[in-house]
C-alpha positions as CSV (number, residue, x, y, z in Angstrom):
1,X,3.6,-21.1,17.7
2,X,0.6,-22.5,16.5
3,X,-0.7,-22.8,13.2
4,X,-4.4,-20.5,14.0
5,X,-1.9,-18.4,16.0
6,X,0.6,-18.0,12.9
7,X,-2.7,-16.8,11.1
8,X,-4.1,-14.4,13.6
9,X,-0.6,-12.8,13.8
10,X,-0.6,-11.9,10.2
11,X,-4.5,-10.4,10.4
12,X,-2.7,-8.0,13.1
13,X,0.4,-7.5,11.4
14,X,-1.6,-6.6,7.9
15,X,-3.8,-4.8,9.4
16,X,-1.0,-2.4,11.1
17,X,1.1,-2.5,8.5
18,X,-1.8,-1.0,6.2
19,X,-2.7,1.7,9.0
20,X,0.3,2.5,9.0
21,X,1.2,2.6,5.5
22,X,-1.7,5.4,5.3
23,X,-0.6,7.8,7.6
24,X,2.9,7.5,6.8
25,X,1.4,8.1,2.8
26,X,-0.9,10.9,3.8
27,X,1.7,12.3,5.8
28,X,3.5,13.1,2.5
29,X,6.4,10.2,3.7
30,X,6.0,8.3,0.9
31,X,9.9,6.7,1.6
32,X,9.2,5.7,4.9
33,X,5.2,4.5,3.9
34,X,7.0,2.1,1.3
35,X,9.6,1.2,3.9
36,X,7.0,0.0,6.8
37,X,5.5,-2.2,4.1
38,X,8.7,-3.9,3.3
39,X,9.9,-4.3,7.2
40,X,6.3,-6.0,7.7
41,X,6.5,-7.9,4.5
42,X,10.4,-9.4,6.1
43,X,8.5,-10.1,9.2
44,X,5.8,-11.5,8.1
45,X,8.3,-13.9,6.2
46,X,10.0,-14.8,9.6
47,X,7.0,-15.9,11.2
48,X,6.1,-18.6,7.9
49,X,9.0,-20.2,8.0
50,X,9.0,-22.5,10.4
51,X,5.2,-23.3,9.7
52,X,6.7,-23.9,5.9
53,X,9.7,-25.7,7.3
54,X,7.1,-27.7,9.4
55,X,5.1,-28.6,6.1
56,X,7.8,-29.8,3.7
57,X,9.2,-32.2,7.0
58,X,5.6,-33.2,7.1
59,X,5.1,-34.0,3.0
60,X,8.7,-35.5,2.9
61,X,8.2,-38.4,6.1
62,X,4.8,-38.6,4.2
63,X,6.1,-39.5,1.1
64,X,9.6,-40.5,2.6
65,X,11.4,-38.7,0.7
66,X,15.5,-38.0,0.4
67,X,16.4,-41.0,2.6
């Protein structure tokens, strides 16, 4: 995955998240609201990762770091 396409990803999944979030809260599910927001906060996680992973590999060759 790209780095623009790691970005756009996140708009989406913010902007669902927070949709759903609001009906779920309106909707008087106040468990479950609290619950999409921590399932897209984990996913949201998974897809940094490997751009973070990719940009400590990048600062530490830099630098050359640990060898």
């Amino acid at each position: 995955m790209e780095d623009v396409s790691v970005i756009f990803f996140l708009m989406a999944l913010a902007i669902a998240v927070t949709i759903l979030h609001t009906f779920l809260k309106q909707a008087g599910r106040d468990e479950f609201a609290y619950l999409a927001l921590v399932v897209g906060l984990a996913v949201g996680l998974v897809k940094v990762l490997p751009v973070l992973q990719a940009l400590f590999d990048g600062v530490q060759a830099v630098f050359s770091l640990y060898d």
